[in-house]
N, C-alpha and C positions, 0 to 999 in steps of 0.2 A: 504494500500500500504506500503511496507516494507521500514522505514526509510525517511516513510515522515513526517513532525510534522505538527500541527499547526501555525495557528501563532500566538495563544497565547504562546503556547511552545517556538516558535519562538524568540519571544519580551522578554520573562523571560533569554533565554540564551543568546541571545545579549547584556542583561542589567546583567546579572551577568560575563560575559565575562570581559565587557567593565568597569564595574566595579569604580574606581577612575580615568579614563582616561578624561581627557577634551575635549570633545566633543560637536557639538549640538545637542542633539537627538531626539529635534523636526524637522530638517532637517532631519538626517537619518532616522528616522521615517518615514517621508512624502516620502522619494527618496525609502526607503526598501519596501512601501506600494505600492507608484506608478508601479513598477516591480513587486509583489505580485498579486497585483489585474490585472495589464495586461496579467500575464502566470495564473491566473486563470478563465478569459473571455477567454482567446483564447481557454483553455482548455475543459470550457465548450462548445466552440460555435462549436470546431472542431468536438466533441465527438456527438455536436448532432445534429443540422442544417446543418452542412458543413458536416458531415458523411454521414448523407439521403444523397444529391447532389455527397458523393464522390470527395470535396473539403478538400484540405488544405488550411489552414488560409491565406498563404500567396500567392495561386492561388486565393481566393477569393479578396484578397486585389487590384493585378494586376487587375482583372475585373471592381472592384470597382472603381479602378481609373479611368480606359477606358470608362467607363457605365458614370463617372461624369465632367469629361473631355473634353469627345471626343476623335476624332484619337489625337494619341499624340507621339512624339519620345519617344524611348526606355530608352535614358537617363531621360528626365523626368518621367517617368514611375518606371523606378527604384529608382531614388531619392524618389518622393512620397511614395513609397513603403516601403522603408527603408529598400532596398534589392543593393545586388550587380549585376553589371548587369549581369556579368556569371550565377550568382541563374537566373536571369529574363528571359535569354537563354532556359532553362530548363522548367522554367512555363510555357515560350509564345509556347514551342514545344507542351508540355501537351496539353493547352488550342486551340491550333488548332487544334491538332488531334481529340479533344472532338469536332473542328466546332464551338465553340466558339468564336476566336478570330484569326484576320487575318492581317498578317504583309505585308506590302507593300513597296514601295522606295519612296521617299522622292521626291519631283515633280524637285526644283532646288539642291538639294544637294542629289546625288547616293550613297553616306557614311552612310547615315541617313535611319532611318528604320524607319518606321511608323506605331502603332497598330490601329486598329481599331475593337470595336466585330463588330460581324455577326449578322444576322435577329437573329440566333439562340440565340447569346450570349444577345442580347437584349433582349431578351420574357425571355429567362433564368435569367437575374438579377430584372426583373419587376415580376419573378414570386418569386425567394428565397430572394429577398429583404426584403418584409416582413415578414415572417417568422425568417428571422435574427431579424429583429427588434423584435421582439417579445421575444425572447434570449433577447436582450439588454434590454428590460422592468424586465426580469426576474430578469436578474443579478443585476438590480438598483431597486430591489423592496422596498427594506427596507429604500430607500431615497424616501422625495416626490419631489414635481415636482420643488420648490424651491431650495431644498437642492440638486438635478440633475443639477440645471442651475451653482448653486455655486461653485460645483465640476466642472463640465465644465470650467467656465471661471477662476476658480484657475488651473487645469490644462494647458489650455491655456494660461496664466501668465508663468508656468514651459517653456514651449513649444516656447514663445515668449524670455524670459531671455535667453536660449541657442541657439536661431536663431539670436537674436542681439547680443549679447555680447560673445555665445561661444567660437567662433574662437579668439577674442582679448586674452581668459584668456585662452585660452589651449597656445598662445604664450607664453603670459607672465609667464605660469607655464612650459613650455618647453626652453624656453631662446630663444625664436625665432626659433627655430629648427623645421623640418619636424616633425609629429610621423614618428613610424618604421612603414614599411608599412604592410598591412596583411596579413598573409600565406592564401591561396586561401581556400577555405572550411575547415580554421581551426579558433578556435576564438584567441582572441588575448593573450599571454600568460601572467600570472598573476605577 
């Protein structure tokens, strides 16, 4: 692929960049790998599991959550996701028209939208579920099954550090101030 490196490539030119700068680079390390190995499982799983099916990552994900869940509101649906709910708009249209998954109202609150999959979307995830997983054995083959749990729960450490203490330090590094807020289907600028 044209202009793509390694990451060994990768780690030599960041380390020759960075050079004299005072840094932690076992942090940036760990933060530049965590991002690396997530756009590289997503890339495998889209390209091969979720391609059979005709999923994107992140319609599989919405299912995922519905399938572990239950019916669930949309705003939680997209939280878990780590999508905005306008994206989530879009998937849950998808994923109904496939018969998979089916939005309803909310019993005391008519505001509220409620997911729930289908007979279909249920025999659908009890069927590409494993299969996924099996992608996920692939991609963690080179760990065993200790060194899989340790990864887990130091990521989950990462995961846990920014759900308790994020919001304190993104104030305390903003001065108490809002962020700017995000241009809709654009990322945030650098």
């Amino acid at each position: 692929m044209p202009g793509h490196r390694s990451i060994t490539e990768a780690e030599k030119l960041a380390a020759a960049k960075l050079g004299g700068i005072a840094i932690r680079r076992e942090q940036m390390a760990a933060v530049a790998n965590i991002y690396r190995a997530a756009s590289a499982v997503r890339q495998h799983l889209e390209n091969s599991v979720l391609r059979g099916s005709d999923l994107t990552w992140t319609a599989f994900v919405v299912l995922w959550v519905v399938w572990v869940w239950g019916e669930s509101e949309t705003r939680h649906v997209a939280e878990e996701a780590g999508i905005s709910k306008g994206t989530l708009t879009g998937v849950v249209r998808t994923l109904e028209s496939r018969g998979l998954l089916r939005r309803g109202g909310h019993p005391s609150d008519g505001r509220l939208v409620l997911l729930t999959l289908t007979p279909q979307g249920e025999e659908f995830m009890a069927r590409v579920f494993p299969a996924f997983n099996e992608e996920e054995a692939f991609v963690t083959a080179g760990l065993s099954d200790a060194e899989c749990r340790r990864l887990a729960e130091g990521l989950r450490s990462v995961v846990l550090q920014v759900e308790e203490h994020g919001e304190e330090r993104r104030q305390s590094l903003l001065g108490g101030a809002e962020p700017a807020p995000r241009r809709s289907g654009r990322r945030p600028r650098a």
